[in-house]
N, C-alpha and C positions, 0 to 999 in steps of 0.2 A: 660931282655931277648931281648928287644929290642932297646934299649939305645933311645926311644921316650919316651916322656912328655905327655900320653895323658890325655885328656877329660873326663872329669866324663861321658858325653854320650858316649865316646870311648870304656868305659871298658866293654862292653858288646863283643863287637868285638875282643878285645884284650883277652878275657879269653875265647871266640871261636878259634883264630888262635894260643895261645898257650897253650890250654890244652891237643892239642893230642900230641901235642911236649914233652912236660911234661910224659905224660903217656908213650910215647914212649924209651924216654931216661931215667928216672927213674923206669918204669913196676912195679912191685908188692911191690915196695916199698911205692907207693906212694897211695894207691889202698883204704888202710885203713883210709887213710887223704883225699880224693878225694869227699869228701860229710860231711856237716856238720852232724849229728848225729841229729834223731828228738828231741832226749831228751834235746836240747840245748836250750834251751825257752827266757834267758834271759843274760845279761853281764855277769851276775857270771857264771852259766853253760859255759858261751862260754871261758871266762878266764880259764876253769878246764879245758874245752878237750882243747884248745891250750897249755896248761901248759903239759897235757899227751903226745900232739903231738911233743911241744919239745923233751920230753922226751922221748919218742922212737927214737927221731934221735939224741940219746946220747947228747942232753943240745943245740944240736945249731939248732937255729931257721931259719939256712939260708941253703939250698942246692945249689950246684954249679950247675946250670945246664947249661952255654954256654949260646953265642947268638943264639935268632932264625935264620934261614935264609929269605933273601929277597925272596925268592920265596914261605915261608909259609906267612910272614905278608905283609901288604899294611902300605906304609909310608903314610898316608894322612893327609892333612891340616886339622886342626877340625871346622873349620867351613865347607870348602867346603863340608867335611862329611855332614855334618848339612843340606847342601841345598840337595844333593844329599837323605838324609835318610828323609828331610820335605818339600823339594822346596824354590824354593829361596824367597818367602814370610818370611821367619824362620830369615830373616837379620832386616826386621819388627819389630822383638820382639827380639831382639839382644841388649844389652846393652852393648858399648864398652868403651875403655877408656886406655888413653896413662898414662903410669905411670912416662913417664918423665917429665910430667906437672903438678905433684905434687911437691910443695916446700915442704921446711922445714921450722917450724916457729924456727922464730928467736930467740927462749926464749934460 
């Protein structure tokens, strides 16, 4: 919906800026799938009702619903996220790391 990459800390934000979107473009279709069920306790349980929620949407697990607009989501760098939601202390306890400085062994 957004054609971003985000952040495991992201997705708290990202399923605030598009769940009304969601509800809005799909409304009571989507109304019965919008909360996991309490009875859902473990992987199996969760496998059943996602197995049922396919299957209300006739076998496919994918809805079309369009991009969001720039004016429902924020494009933000995930880290600057990061200082901005813990202060810039949070680059402290940051573990980074360039992937192009990994070789390949030679075997």
């Amino acid at each position: 919906m957004t054609d971003d990459s985000p952040y495991t800390t992201q997705l708290g934000r990202f399923a605030e800026e598009c769940s009304p979107v969601l509800e809005q473009r799909l409304g009571e279709a989507l109304k019965p799938f919008s909360e996991v069920p309490e009875g859902v306790k473990d992987s199996l349980s969760l496998y059943k009702w996602l197995y049922e929620v396919t299957q209300a949407m006739d076998g496919d697990p994918f809805l079309d619903v369009g991009k969001i607009t720039e004016a429902d989501h924020a494009s933000i760098d995930p880290v600057t996220e990061m200082e901005l939601d813990y202060g810039p202390e949070i680059r402290d306890k940051m573990i980074t790391f360039d992937p192009e400085t990994f070789g390949q062994d030679e075997d």
